[in-house]
N, C-alpha and C positions, 0 to 999 in steps of 0.2 A: 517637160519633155514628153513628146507622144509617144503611144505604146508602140510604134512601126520602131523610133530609134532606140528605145530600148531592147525591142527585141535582136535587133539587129548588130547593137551592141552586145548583146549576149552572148548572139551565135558568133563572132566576132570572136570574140575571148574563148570560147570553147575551140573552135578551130585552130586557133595561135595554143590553148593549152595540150592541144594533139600534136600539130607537126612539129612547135619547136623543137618540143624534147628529141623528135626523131631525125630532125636535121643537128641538133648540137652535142647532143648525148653521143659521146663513141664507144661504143663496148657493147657486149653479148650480152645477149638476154636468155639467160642460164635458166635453168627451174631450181627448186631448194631441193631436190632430191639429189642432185647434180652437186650442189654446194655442199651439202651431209656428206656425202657419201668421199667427198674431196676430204673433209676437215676429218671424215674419220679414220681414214687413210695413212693420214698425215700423221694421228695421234698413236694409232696400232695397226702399222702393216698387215702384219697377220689376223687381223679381225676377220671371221667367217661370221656373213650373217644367218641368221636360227630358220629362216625358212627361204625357196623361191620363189616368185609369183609363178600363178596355174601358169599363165600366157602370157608374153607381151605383144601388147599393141603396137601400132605403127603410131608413128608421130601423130598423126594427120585424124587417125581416127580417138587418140587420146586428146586434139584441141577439141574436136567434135563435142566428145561427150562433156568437157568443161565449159563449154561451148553452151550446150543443153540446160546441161546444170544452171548455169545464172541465169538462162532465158527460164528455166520453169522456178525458180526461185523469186526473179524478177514479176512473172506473173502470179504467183504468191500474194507476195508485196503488195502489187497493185491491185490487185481482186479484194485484199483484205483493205486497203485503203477505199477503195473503192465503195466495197460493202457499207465501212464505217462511216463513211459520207453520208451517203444514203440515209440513214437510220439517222443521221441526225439531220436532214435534211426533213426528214419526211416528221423530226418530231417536233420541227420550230414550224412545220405546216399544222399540225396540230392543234400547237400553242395558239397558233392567230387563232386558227376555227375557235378556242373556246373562247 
């Protein structure tokens, strides 16, 4: 099989594993803050939580910053994969030379 149908099969599968879910799945996509704070509710009405946040953010600027978060994690990741390529790239160039 050539590398064009492979690839094309990939993206294939990736694509069907994004929208399916969003076309079949019916329900709300809650956060776990949202689900805590339900289940704790539920267990002790009268639960006062020990502190408030300084501020709350808007929705919008709280995907933002999670947002951020996995992009600079993600380049993390990749920088240090990247790096550690390299360095073993550069020591089987070595190996030949000697």
């Amino acid at each position: 099989m050539k590398a064009m149908w492979k690839n094309g099969l990939m993206l294939l599968a990736v694509v069907l594993l994004v929208v399916l879910p969003l076309l079949f799945v019916n329900g709300e996509f809650g956060g776990a803050d949202d689900a805590a704070e339900g289940v704790i509710t539920e267990i002790d009405p009268a639960y006062e939580p020990w502190f408030k946040p300084l501020t709350e953010l808007p929705g919008e600027t709280e995907s933002m910053l999670f947002a951020l978060q996995a992009a600079l994690g993600a380049g993390v990741i990749g920088y240090t994969i990247g790096l550690l390529r390299g360095k073993q790239d550069k020591q089987k160039l070595n190996d030949q030379k000697n």
